[in-house]
N, C-alpha and C positions, 0 to 999 in steps of 0.2 A: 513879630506880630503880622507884618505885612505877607511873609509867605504863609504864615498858619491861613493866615484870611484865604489866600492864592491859592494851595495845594491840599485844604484840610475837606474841602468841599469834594477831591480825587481820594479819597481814604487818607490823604498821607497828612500823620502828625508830625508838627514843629515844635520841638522843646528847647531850652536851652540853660546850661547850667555855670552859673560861675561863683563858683567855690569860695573865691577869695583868699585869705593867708590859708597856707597849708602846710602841716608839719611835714618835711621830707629830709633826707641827709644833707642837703643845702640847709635848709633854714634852721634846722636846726646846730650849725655850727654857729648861729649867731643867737642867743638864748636873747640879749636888747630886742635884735629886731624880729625876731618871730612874738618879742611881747609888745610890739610895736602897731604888727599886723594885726594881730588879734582882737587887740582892743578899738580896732575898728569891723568885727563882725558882729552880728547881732547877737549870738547866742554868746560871744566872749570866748569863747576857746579856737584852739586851732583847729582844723580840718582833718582827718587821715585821708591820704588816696584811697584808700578804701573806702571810706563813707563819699566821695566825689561816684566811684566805680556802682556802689548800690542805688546810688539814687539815678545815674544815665544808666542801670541793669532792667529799676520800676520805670522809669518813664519809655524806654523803647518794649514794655509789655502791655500785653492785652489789658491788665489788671489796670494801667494807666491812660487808657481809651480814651475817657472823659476829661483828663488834665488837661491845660489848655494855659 
């Protein structure tokens, strides 16, 4: 927040994304604790890199200008 306040006033936006558990060839060799992690996300399921990769693809677009 403190650089969004800093750099947002210079065009530049500050996002930041943390994922949480996230299904990958790691966690998924441990089937316990990927349902370990999950069940501490909000929506309950695990993550894909992929769904991490589309959401920092919208937030560094025009279309997410306004995000904050």
């Amino acid at each position: 927040r403190a650089w969004a306040a800093e750099f947002g006033p210079r065009g530049v936006r500050v996002n930041g994304v943390a994922p949480g558990a996230t299904a990958t060839r790691g966690t998924a060799a441990s089937a316990d604790q990927l349902a370990e992690m999950t069940k501490a996300t909000p929506a309950g399921v695990p993550v894909r890199p992929v769904d991490i990769a589309y959401a920092v693809r919208y937030l560094a677009s025009d279309e997410a200008a306004f995000v904050q």
